[in-house]
Biotite code that builds the C-alpha atoms (Angstrom):
import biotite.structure as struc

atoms = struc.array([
    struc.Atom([0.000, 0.000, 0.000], chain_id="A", res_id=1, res_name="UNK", atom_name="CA", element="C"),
    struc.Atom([1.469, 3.383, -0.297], chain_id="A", res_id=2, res_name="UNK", atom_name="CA", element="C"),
    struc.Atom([-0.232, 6.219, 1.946], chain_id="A", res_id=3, res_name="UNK", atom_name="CA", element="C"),
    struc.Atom([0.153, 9.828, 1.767], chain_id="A", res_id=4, res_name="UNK", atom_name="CA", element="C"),
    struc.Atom([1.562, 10.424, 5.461], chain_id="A", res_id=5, res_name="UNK", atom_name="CA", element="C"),
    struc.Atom([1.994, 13.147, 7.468], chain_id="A", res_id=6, res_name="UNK", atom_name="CA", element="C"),
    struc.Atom([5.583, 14.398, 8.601], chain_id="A", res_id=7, res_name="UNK", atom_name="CA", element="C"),
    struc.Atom([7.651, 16.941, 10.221], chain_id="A", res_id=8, res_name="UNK", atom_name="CA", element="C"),
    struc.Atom([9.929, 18.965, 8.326], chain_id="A", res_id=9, res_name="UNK", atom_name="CA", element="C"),
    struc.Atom([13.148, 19.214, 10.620], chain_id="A", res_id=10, res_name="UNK", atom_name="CA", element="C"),
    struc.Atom([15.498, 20.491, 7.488], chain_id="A", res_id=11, res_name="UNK", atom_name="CA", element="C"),
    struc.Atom([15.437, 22.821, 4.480], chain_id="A", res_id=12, res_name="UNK", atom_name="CA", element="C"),
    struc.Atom([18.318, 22.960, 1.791], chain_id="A", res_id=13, res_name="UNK", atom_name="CA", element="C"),
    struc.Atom([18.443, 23.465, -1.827], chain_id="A", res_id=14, res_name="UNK", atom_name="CA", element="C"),
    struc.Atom([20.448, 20.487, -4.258], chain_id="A", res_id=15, res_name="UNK", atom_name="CA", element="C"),
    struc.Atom([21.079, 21.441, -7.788], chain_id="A", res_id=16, res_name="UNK", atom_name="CA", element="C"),
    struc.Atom([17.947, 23.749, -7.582], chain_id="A", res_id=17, res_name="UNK", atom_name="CA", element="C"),
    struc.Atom([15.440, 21.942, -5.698], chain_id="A", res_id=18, res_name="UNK", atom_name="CA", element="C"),
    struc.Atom([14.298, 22.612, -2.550], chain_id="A", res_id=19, res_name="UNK", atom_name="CA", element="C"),
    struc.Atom([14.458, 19.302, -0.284], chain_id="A", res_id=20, res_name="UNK", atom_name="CA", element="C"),
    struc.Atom([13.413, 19.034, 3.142], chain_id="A", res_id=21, res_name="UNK", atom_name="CA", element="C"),
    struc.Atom([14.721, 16.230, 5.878], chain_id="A", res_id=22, res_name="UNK", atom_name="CA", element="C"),
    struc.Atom([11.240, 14.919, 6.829], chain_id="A", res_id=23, res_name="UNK", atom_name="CA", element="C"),
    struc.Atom([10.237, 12.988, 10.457], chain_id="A", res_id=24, res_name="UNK", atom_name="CA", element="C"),
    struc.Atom([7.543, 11.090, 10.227], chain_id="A", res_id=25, res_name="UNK", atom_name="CA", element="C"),
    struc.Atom([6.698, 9.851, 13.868], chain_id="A", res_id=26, res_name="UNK", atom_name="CA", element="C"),
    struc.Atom([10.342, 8.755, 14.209], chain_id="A", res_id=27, res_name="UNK", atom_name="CA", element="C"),
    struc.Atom([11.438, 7.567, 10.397], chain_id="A", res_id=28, res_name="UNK", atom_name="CA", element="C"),
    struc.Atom([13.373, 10.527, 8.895], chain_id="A", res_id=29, res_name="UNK", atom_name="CA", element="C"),
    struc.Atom([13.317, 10.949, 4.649], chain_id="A", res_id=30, res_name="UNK", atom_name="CA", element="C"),
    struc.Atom([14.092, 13.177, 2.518], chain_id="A", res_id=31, res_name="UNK", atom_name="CA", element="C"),
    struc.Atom([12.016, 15.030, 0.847], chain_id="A", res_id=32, res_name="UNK", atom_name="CA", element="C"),
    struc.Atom([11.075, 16.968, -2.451], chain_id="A", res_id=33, res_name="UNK", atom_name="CA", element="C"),
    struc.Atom([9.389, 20.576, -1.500], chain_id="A", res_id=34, res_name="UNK", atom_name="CA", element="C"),
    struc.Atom([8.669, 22.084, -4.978], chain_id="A", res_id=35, res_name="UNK", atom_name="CA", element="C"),
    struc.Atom([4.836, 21.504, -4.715], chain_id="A", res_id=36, res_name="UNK", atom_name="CA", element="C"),
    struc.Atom([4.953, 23.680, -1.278], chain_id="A", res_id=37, res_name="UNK", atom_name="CA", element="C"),
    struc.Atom([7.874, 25.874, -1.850], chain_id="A", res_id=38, res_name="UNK", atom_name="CA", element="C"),
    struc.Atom([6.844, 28.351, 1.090], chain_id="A", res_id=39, res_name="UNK", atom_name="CA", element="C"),
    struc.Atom([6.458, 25.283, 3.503], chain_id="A", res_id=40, res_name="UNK", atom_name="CA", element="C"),
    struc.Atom([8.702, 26.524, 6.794], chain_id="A", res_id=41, res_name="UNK", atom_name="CA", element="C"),
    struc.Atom([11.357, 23.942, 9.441], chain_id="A", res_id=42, res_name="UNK", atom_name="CA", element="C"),
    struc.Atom([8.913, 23.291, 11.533], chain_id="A", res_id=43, res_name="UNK", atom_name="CA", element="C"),
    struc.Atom([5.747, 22.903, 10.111], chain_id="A", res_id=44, res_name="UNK", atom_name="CA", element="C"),
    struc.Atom([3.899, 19.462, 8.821], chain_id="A", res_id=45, res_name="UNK", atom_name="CA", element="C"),
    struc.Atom([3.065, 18.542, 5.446], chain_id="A", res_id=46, res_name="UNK", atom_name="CA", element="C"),
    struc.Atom([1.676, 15.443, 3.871], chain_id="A", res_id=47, res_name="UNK", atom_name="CA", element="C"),
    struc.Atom([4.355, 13.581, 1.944], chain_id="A", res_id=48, res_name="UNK", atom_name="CA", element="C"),
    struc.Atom([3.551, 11.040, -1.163], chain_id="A", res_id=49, res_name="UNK", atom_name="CA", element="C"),
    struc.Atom([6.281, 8.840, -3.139], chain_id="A", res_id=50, res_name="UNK", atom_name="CA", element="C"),
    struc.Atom([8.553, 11.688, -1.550], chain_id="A", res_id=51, res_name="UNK", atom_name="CA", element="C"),
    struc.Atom([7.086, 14.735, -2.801], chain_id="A", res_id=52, res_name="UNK", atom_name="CA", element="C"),
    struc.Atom([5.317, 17.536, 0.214], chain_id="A", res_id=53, res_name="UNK", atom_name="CA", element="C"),
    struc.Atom([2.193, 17.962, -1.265], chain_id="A", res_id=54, res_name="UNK", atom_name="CA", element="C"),
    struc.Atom([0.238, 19.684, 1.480], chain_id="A", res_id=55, res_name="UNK", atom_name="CA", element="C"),
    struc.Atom([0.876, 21.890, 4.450], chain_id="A", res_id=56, res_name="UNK", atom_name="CA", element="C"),
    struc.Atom([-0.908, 20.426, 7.292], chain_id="A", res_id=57, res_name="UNK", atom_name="CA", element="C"),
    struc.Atom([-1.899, 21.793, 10.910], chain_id="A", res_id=58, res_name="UNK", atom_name="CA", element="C"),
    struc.Atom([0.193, 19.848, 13.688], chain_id="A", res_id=59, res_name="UNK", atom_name="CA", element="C"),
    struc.Atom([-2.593, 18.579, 15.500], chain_id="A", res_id=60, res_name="UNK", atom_name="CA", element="C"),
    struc.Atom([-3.999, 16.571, 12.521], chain_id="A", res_id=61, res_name="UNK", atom_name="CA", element="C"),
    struc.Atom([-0.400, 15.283, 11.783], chain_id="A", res_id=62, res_name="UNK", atom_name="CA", element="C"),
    struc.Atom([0.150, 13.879, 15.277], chain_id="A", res_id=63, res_name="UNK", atom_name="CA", element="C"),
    struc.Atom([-3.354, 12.697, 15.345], chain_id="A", res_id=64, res_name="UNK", atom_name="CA", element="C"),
    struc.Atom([-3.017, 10.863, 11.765], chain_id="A", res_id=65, res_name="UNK", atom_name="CA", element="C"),
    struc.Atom([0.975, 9.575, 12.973], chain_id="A", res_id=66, res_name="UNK", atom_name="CA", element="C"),
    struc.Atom([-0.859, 7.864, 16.420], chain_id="A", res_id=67, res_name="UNK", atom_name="CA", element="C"),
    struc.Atom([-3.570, 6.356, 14.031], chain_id="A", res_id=68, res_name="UNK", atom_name="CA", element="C"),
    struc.Atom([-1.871, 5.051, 11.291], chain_id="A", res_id=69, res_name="UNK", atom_name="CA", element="C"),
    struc.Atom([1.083, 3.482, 13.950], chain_id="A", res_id=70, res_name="UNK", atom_name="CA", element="C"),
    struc.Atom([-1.577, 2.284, 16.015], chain_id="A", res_id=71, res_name="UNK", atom_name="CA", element="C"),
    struc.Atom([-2.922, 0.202, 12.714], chain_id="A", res_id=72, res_name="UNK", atom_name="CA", element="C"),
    struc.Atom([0.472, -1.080, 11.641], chain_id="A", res_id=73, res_name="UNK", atom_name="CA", element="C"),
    struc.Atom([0.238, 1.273, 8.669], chain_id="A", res_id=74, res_name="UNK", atom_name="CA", element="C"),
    struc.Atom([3.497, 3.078, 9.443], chain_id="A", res_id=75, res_name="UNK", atom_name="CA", element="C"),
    struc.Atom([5.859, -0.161, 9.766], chain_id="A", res_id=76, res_name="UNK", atom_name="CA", element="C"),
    struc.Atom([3.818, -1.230, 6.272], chain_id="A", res_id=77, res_name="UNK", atom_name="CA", element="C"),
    struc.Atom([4.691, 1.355, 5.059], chain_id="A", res_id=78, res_name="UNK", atom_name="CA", element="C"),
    struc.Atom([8.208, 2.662, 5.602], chain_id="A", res_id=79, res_name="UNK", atom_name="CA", element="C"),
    struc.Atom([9.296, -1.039, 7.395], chain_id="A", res_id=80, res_name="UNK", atom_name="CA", element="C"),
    struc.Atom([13.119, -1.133, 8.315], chain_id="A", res_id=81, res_name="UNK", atom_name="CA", element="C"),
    struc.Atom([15.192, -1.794, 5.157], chain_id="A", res_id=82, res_name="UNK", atom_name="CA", element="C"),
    struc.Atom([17.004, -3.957, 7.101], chain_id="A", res_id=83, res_name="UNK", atom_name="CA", element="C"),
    struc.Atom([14.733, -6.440, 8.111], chain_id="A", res_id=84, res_name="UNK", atom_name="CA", element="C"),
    struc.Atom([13.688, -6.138, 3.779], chain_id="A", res_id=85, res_name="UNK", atom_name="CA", element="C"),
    struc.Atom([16.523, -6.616, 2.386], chain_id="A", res_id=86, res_name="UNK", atom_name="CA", element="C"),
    struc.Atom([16.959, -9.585, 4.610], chain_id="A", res_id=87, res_name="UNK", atom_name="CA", element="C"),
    struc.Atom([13.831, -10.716, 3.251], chain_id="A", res_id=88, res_name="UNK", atom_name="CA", element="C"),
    struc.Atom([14.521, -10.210, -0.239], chain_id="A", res_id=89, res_name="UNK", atom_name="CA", element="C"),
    struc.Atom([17.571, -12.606, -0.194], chain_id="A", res_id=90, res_name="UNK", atom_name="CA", element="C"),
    struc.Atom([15.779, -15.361, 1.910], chain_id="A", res_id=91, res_name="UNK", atom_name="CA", element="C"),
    struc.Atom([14.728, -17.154, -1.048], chain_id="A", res_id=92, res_name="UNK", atom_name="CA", element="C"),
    struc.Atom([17.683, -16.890, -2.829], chain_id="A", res_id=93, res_name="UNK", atom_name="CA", element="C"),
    struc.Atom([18.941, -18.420, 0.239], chain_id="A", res_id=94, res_name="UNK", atom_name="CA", element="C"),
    struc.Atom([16.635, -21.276, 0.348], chain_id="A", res_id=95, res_name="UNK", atom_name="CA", element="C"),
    struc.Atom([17.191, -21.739, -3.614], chain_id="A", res_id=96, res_name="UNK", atom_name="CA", element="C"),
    struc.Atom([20.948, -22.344, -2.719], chain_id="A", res_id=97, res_name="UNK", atom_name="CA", element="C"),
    struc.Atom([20.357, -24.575, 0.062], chain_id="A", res_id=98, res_name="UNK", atom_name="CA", element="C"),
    struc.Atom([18.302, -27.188, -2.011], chain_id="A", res_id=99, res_name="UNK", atom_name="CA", element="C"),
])
């Protein structure tokens, strides 16, 4: 699934002309693209899609949408820890080796 989530923007800087913003969403920090909300502030909260801000959003909807969707599991669905993925990605290449 891939949700439109709510994050914090904790860092502004511009790379090769585009303004990207270090984004915390409930404790999992992206970057992200800012073009669609160029005035958006460090600070404020903006709903984030395939890594592209494309809403300013009040911070007590964010927080409120953050506790929902990590009280649903959404959240780990969503970002996960690569980790753990990439450990499941070569699992069956493992198991194909084994046999």
């Amino acid at each position: 699934m891939c949700l439109a989530v709510p994050g914090k923007v904790m860092e502004i800087e511009e790379r090769d002309g585009t303004r990207m913003a270090t984004v915390d969403f409930g404790g999992v920090v992206k970057e992200v693209c800012l073009e669609y909300v160029p005035d958006l502030a460090v600070g404020e909260y903006a709903i984030v899609h395939v890594g592209f801000a494309l809403q300013r959003l009040d911070e007590e909807s964010a927080r409120r949408t953050l506790a929902l969707f990590e009280e649903l599991g959404l959240l780990q669905e969503e970002f996960g820890d690569p980790w753990e993925a990439a450990a499941g990605q070569d699992e069956p290449q493992a198991q194909e080796a084994r046999q």
